[in-house]
C-alpha positions in Angstrom: 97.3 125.9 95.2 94.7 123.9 96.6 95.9 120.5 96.6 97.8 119.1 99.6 101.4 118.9 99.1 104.6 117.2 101.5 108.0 117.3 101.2 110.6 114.3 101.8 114.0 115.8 102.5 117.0 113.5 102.9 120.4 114.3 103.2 123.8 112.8 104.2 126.7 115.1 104.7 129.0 112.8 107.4 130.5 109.0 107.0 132.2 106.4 108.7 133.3 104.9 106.0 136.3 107.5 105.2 136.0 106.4 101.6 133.3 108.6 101.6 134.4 112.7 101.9 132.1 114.8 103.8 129.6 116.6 102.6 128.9 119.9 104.8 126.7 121.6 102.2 124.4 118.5 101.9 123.0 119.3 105.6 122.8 123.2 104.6 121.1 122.0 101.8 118.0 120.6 103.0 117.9 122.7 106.3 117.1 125.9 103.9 115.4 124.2 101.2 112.6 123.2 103.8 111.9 126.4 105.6 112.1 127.9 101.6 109.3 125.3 101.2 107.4 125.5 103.9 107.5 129.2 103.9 103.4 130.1 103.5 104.6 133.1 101.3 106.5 130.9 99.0 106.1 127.1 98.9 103.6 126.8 101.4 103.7 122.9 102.2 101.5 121.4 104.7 104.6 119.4 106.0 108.3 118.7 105.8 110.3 115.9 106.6 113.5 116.1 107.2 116.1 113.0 107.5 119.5 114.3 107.9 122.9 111.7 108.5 120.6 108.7 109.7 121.1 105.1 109.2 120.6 103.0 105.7 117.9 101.6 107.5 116.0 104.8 109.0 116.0 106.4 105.4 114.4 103.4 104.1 111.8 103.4 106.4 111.0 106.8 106.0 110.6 106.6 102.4 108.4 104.0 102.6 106.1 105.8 104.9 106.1 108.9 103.0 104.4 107.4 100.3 101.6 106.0 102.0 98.3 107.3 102.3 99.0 110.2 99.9 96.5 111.6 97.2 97.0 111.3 93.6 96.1 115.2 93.7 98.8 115.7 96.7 102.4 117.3 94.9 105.3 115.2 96.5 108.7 116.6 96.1 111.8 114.2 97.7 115.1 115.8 97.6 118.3 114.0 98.1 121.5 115.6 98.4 124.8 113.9 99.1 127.5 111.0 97.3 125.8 109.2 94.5 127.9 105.8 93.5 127.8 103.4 91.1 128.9 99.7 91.7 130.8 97.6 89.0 127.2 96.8 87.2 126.4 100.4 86.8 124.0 100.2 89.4 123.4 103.4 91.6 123.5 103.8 95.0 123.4 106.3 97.9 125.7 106.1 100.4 124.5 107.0 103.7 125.7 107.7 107.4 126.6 103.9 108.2 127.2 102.7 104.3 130.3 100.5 103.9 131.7 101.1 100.1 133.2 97.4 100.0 129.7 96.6 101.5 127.7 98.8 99.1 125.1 96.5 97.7 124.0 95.7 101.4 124.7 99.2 103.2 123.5 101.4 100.6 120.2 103.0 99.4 119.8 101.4 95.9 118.1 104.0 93.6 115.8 101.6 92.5 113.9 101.3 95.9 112.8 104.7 95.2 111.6 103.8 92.1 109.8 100.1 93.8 108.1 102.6 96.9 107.0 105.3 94.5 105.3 102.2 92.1 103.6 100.4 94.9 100.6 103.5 94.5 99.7 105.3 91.5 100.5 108.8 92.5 99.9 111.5 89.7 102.8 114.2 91.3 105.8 113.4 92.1 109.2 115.2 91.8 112.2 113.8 92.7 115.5 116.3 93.3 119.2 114.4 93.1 121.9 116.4 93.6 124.6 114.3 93.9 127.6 112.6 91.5 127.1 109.6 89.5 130.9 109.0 89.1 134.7 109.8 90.3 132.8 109.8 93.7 133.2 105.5 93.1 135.9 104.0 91.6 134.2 102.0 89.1 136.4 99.1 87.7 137.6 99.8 84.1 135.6 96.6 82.1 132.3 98.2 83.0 131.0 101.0 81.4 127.5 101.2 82.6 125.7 104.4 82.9 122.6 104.4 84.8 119.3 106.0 82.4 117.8 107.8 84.8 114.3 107.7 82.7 114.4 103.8 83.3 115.5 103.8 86.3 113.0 106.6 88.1 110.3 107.1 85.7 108.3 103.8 85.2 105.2 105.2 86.7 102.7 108.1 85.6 103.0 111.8 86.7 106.7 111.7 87.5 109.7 114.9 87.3 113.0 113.9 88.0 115.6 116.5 88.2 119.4 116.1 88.5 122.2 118.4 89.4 124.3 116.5 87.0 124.1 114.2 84.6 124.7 110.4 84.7 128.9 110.8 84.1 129.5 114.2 86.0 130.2 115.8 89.7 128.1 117.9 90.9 129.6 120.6 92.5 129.5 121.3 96.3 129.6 124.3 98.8 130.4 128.2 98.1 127.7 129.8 96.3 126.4 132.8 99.0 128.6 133.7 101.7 125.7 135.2 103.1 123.6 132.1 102.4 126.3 130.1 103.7 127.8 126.8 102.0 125.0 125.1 99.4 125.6 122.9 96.7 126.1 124.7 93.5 122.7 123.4 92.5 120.6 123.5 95.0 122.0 126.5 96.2 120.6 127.9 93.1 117.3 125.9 93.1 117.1 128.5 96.8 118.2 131.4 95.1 115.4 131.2 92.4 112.5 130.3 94.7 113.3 132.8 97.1 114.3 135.6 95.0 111.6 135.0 92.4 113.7 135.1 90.0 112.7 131.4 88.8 109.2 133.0 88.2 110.4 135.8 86.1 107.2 137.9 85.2 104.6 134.9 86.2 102.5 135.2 89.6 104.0 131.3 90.3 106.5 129.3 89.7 106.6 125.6 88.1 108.7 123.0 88.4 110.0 123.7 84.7 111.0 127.3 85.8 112.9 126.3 88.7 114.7 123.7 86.7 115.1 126.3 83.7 116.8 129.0 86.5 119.1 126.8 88.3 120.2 125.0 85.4 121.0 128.0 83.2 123.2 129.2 86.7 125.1 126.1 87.0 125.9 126.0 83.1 127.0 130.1 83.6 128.9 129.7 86.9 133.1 129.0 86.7 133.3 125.2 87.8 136.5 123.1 88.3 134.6 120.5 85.7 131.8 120.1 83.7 127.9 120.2 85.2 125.1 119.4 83.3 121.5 119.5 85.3 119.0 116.9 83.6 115.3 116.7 83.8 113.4 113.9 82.6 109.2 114.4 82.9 106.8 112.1 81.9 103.2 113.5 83.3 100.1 115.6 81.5 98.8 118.6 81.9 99.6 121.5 83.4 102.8 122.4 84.5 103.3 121.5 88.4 103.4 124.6 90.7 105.9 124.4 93.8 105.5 128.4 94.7 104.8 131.6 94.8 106.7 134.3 93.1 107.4 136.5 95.6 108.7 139.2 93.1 105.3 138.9 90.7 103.7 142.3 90.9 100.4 142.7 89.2 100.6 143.9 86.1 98.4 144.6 83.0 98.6 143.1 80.2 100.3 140.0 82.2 100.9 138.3 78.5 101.8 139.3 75.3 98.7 137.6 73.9 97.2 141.1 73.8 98.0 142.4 70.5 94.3 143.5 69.0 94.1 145.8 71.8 97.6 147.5 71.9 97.3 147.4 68.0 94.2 149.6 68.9 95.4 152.0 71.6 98.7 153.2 70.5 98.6 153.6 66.5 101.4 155.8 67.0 103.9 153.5 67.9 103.7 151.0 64.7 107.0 149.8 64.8 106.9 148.8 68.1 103.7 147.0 67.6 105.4 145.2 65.1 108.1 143.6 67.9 105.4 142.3 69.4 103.5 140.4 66.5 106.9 139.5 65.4 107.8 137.8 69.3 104.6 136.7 69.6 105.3 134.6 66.0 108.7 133.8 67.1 107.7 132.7 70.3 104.2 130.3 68.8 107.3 128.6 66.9 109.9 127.8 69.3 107.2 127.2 71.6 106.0 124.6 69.4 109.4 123.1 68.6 109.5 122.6 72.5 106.8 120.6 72.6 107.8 118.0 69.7 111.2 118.0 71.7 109.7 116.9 75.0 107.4 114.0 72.9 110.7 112.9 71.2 112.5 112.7 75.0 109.1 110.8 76.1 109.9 108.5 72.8 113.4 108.1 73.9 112.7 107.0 77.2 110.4 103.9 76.5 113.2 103.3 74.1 115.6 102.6 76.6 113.2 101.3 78.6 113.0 98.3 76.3 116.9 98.3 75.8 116.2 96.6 79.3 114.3 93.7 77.6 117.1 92.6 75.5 116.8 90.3 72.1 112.9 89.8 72.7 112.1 93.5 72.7 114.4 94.3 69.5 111.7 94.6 66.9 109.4 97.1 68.9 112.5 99.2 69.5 113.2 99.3 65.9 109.8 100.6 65.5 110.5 103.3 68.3 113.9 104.6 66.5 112.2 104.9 63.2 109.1 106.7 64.9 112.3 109.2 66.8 113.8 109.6 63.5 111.1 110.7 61.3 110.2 113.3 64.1 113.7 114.3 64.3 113.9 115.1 60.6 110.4 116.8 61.3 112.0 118.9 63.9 115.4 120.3 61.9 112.7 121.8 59.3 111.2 123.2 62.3 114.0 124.7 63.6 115.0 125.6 59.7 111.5 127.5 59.3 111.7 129.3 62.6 115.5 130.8 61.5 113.6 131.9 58.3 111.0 133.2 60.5 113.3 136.1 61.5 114.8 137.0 65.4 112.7 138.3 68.4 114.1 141.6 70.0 114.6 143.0 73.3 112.7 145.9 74.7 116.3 147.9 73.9 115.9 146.8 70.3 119.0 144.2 70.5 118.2 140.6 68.8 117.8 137.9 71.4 120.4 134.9 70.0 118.2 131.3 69.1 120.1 128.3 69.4 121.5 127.0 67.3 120.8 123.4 65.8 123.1 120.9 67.7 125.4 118.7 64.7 125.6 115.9 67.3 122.2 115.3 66.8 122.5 114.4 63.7 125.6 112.3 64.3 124.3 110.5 67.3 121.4 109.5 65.0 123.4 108.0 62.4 125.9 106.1 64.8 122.3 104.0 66.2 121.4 103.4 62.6 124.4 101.7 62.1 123.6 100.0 65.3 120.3 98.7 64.4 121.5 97.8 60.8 124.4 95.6 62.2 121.8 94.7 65.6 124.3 95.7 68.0 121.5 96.0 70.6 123.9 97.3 73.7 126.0 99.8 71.7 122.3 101.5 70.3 120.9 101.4 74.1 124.8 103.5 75.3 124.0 106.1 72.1 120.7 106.4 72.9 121.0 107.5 76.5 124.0 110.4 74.7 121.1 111.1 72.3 118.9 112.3 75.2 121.6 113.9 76.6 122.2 115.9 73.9 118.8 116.6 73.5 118.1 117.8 76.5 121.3 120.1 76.3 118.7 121.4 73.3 115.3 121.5 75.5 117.2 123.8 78.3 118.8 126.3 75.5 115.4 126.5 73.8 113.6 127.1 77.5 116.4 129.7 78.2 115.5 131.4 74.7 111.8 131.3 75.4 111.8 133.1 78.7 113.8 135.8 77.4 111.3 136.4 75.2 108.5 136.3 77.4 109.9 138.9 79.8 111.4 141.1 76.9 108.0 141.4 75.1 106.3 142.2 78.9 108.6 144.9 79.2 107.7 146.0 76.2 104.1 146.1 76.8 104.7 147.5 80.5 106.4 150.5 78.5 103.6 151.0 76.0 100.8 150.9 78.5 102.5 153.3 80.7 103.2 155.5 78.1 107.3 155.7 78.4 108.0 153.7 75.2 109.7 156.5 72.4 
């Protein structure tokens, strides 16, 4: 990890405005996430900033100079945990140490200054962390029924991540996750566990901002919560996947990959049926794989569609052209995911089937519902099914990541077992 990279952590966990309940895991939060980070065996940042229960002003003024004189190379993470509001216009806001909820508008932190500070430079890594609520923490009045899109509202520029502990109509949960670790928001805390642990990394030597989000993600969805929690991640970048640590669990290991099968083939001609999980993984695995990728181009697709939502009557035509470009690779994608069931299951090293998902029916429904839109031009009610479209979707992505993983570190521990010679 060669490249320079800082860290921006902000959190708010007291108010004077008693409209706004305390937060005590939102200080925990950001207090362990930076030494995690700038821990030289882990995340090993060059520095940290840490802004906790300051003024509207103060957080502004830090944001603003944390952007400057940065690197496209450098990796820039800002984290944010605390209230997340929305006014009557759907707008979202921040709340902070000295932000007035019948002042909002002037005494909060708008999201979209984030989104104006990170614009002003063309940075090519940038990750952005929210773990807060985007509703029930603000009593929204009933007439609107704005939901902020967090692709338009955080991802206009190149090389950007931005995770969320929740999605755009959810709580996220707070506090309780370690008693040893002490009192973390149920995402973050999570998003600690994996980094420190390693278990984020699973078999790899690092671990990329996909993994993380894959780990904590799959944790929240598994834990017992008092309401529903869906992490989100939107990404629009190239490459690579970013790296934010070390796995402090990796152990070197040969083969490191499954993408050894000529050899294994070679050295252990006894053991033919277990040669054959592997091919068959390695198949199962090239598929899914695959379907990933057309899933995150579709997400990508789906984003500059809403984006143009924004643009109103004028922009109607090219956002036509969009849908019918998301629906043709939609239909390309259930015969994907048709083939790959015909394909056959990957195992476990214990010989068990590892489940695939399953193909989500609301896709399909969704899909139809903005059809209807478009036919009757009902411009606002396509942009509202859209944003449930990538929802969905990414409900998909994270169960088809989960699935993936599995079969990454099943098939290691397969080829761990062959090349030690304990396999039967």
């Amino acid at each position: 990890m060669s490249e320079q990279r800082f860290a921006l952590l902000i959190a708010n966990s007291v108010y004077k405005d008693t409209n706004f309940r305390p937060l005590p895991s939102s200080a925990n939060d950001v207090e362990r996430l930076g030494r995690v980070l700038k821990d030289p065996n882990i995340g090993g940042f060059a520095s940290i900033k840490t802004i906790i229960n300051k003024p509207e002003n103060t957080v502004r003024k830090a944001i603003s100079q944390f952007f400057e004189d940065k690197k496209q190379s450098d990796l820039l993470v800002v984290y944010f945990s605390g209230h997340g509001v929305l006014d009557s216009d759907g707008t979202l806001y921040f709340p902070l140490k000295d932000t007035e909820k019948r002042y909002l508008s002037a005494t909060g932190l708008e999201a979209e200054f984030i989104t104006r500070e990170m614009d002003k430079k063309r940075l090519g890594r940038v990750v952005l962390i929210l773990d807060s609520c985007y509703s029930g923490a603000f009593d929204r009045p009933v007439k609107s029924t704005a939901i902020p899109d967090l692709g338009v509202t955080f991802n206009s520029g190149y090389g950007r991540i931005v995770i969320t502990a929740s999605s755009a109509t959810e709580e996220a949960a707070a506090g309780g996750l370690d008693k040893e670790m002490g009192e973390y928001s149920l995402f973050t805390g999570y998003l600690i566990e994996g980094l420190e642990t390693g278990k984020a990394g699973g078999a790899s030597e690092w671990i990329s901002i996909d993994d993380l989000y894959t780990y904590a993600s799959a944790q929240v969805m598994r834990t017992p919560k008092p309401q529903s929690q869906t992490p989100m991640m939107v990404s629009k970048r190239e490459g690579s996947p970013l790296i934010i640590a070390k796995n402090l669990s990796y152990r070197q290991q040969e083969p490191q990959s499954i993408d050894v099968l000529p050899s294994i083939t070679r050295q252990v001609p006894e053991n033919p049926k277990v040669v054959k999980t592997i091919v068959s993984n390695q198949k199962v695995l090239e598929g899914w794989t695959e379907l990933q990728n057309n899933l995150e181009d579709i997400t990508s697709m789906i984003d500059q569609f809403t984006y143009l939502g924004r643009g109103g009557q004028d922009s109607l035509q090219e956002g036509k052209f969009i849908w019918d470009m998301v629906r043709i690779r939609i239909e390309e994608l259930a015969d994907l995911h048709h083939h790959l069931q015909d394909i056959g299951p990957a195992h476990r090293a214990d010989g068990s089937i590892i489940q695939e998902p399953e193909w989500d029916p609301r896709i399909d429904e969704i899909r139809h519902l903005i059809d209807q839109c478009y036919i009757s031009e009902a411009w606002e009610e396509a942009n509202r099914r859209v944003t449930d479209f990538h929802h969905v979707c990414e409900r998909y992505k994270l169960s088809i990541r989960l699935m993936i993983s599995e079969v990454i570190r099943e098939s290691t521990s397969i080829t761990d077992k062959l090349y030690q010679g304990t396999d039967q």
